[in-house]
C-alpha positions in Angstrom: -19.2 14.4 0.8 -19.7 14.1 -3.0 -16.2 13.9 -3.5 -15.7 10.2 -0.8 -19.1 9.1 -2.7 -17.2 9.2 -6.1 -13.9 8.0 -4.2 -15.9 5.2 -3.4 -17.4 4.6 -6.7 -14.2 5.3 -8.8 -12.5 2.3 -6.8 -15.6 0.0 -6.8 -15.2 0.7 -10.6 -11.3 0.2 -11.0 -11.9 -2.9 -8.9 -14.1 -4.5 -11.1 -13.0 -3.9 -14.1 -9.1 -5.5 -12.9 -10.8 -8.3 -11.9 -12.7 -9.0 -15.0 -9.1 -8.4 -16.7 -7.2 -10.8 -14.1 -10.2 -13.8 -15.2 -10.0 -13.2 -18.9 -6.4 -13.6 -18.5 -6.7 -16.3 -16.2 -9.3 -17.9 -18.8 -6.6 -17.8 -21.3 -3.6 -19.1 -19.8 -1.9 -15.8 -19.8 1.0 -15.2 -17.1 -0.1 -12.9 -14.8 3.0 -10.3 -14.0 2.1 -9.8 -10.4 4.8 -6.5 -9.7 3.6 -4.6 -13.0 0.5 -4.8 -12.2 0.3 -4.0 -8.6 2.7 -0.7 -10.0 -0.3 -0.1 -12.8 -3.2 -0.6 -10.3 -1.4 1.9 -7.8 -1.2 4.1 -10.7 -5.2 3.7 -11.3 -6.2 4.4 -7.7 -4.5 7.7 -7.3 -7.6 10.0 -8.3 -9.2 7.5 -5.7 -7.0 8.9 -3.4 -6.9 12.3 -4.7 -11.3 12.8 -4.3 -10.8 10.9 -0.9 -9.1 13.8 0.5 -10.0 16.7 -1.5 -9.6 19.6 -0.8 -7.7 19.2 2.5 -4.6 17.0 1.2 -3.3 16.6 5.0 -0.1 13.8 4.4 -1.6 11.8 7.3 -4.7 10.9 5.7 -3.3 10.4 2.4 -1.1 7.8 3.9 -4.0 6.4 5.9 -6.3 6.3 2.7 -3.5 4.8 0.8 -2.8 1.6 2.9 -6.9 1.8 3.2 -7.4 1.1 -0.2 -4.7 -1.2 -0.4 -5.8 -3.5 2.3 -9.4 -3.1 1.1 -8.3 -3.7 -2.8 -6.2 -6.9 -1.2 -9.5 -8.5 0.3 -11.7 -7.6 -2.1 -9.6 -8.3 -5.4 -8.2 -11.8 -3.7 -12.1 -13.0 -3.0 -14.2 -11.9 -5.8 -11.2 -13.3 -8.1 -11.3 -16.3 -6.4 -15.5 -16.2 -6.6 -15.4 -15.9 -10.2 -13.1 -18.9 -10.8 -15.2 -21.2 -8.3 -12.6 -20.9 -5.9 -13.1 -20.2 -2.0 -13.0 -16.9 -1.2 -9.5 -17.3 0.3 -7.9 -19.7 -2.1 -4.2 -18.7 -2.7 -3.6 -20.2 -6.0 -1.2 -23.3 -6.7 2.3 -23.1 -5.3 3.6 -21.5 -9.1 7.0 -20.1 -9.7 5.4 -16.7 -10.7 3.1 -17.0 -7.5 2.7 -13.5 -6.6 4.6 -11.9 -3.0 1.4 -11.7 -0.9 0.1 -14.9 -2.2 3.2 -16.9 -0.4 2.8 -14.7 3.0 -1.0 -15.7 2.5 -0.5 -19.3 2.5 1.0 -19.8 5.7 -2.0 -18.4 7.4 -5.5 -20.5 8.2 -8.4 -18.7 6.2 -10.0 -17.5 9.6 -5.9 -16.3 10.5 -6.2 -14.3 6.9 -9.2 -13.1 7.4 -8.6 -11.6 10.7 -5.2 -10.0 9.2 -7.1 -8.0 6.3 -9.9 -6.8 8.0 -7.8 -5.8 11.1 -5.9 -3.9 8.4 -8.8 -2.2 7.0 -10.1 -1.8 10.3 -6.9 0.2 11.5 -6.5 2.0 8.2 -9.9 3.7 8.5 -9.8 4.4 11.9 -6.6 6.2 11.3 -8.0 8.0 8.5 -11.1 9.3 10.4 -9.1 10.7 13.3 -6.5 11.9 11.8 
């Protein structure tokens, strides 16, 4: 149990502080680069993963835990972004040329339509996780 707690905190953690880094950036006009960072961030959530499913390491639930991050990390990191710039939770940025992938899926959804998809994600992800 100790082990999910600090899962749980590490994340919270990692989340935060990408965030913070994302606005500063933001704050000084600095070009976000979308694909590095979602390859760095992946990076940074592996010990996540790793106290998640210590000590059992079944592939199932490391793939469920995985994509349960991700599609918590995608609501999360999207809305508290968007909170600290005085944006709605589910603004999608201006229509950019370095806009990033998900940003331009986002957009053709209603917030309520986004909304549904990422917590139906997390929803399935963490069900998946617990039964398997």
């Amino acid at each position: 149990m100790l082990n999910k707690i600090l899962a749980v905190l590490l994340f919270t953690i990692l989340l935060y502080l990408n965030v913070n880094t994302d606005y500063n950036k933001w704050l000084k006009n600095i070009l976000i680069k979308h694909t590095r960072n979602w390859f760095l961030r992946a990076l940074e959530l592996i010990p996540c993963i790793v106290l998640l499913n210590y000590p059992w390491f079944d592939i199932r639930q490391i793939i469920s835990s995985t994509f349960l991050f991700g599609a918590i990390w995608w609501e999360f990191f999207d809305g508290w972004y968007n909170i600290k710039r005085n944006f709605a939770w589910r603004f999608n940025g201006s229509k950019d040329k370095d806009d990033a992938f998900l940003d331009k899926i986002l957009r053709k959804f209603t917030p309520k339509q986004q909304a549904i998809l990422k917590w139906s994600l997390i929803i399935i992800f963490l069900i998946l996780y617990i039964i398997w």
